[in-house]
N, C-alpha and C positions, 0 to 999 in steps of 0.2 A: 504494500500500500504506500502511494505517495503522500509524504508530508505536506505536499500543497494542498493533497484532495482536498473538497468541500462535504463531507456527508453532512446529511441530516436522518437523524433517527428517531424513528416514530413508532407508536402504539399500530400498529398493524392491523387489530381488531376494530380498533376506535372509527366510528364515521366520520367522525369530526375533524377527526387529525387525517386519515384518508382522504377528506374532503379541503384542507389544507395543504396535502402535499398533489393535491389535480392544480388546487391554485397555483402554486410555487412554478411545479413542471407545464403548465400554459404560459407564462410569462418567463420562464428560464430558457431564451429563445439561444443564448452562447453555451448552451450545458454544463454552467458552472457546477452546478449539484449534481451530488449522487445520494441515492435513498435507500437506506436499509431499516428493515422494521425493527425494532426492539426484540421480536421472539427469532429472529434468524441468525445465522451460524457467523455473521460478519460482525454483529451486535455482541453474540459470546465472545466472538477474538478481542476485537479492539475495547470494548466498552466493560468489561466483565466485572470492575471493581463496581461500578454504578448499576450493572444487573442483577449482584449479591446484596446489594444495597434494598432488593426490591423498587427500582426507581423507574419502573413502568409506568407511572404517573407523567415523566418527564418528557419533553422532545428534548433530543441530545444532540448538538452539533459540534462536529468533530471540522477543525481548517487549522494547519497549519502545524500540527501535533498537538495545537488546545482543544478542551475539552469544553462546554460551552451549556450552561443548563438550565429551564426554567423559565422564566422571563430572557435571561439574557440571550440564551440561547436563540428565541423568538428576533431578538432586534439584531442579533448579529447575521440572523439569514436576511432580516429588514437588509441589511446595511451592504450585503451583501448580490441586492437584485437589482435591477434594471430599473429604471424610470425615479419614479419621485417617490419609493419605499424607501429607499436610504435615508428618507426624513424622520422617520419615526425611532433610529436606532436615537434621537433626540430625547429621548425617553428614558436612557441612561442615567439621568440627572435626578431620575425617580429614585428616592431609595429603596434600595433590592428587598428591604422588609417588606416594602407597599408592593414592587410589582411582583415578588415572588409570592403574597399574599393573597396577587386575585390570580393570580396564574394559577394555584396551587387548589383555588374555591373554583373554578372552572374544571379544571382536571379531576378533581370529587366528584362533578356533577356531569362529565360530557358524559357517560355510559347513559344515565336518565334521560337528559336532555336529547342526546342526537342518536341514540343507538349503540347496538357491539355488533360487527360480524360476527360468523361463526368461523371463519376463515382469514387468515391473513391475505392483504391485496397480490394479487395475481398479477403479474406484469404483461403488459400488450405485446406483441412485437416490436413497436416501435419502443416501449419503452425499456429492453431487455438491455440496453446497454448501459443505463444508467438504472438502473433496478435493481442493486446487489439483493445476493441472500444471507 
């Protein structure tokens, strides 16, 4: 794995965060990002301290050999995409008690709120290049 790469790693079951990463990957027209679910064998290699951790709650981004979680995680993929998203990594200046606080009341609630698969996302053909497992 390159230390440049850009992953983001996400609840795989989750609709919400599924419906998060169609957003991402419709606007990540230079294929910055690569996506690997929380329950898949890419998320055991690299991530394993924060999967013992139980931190399936989490989107985890991974650039540069940092590790990225939470809220912040969220404004550094901001910061990190095309057009006028890079405005919101602005957000920063929140402190991380307050944004990891609603972050953390939203990830309680997305299963109620938006649904679970019973399946982790399936990658299209188009999207098997950037779709790790």
């Amino acid at each position: 794995m390159n230390s440049n790469e850009s992953i983001i790693f996400f609840d795989g079951v989750c609709t919400l965060c599924n419906g998060v990463i169609d957003f991402i990957i419709k606007r990540d027209h230079s294929r910055r990002f690569k996506y690997a679910s929380l329950q898949g064998n890419m998320a055991k290699k690299m991530i394993k301290s924060y999967l013992e951790k139980g931190d399936l709650d989490s989107l985890i981004f991974y650039k540069g050999g940092n590790i990225y979680v939470e809220s912040s995680a969220a404004l550094h993929i901001a910061r990190n995409m095309n057009g006028l998203w890079p405005l919101l990594f602005g957000f920063m200046i929140v402190p991380k008690f307050i944004r990891d606080g609603v972050y953390r009341w939203v990830a309680r609630n997305r299963y109620r709120w938006f649904g679970k698969r019973n399946t982790c996302r399936i990658a299209t053909p188009e999207e098997r290049a950037y779709l790790l497992d």
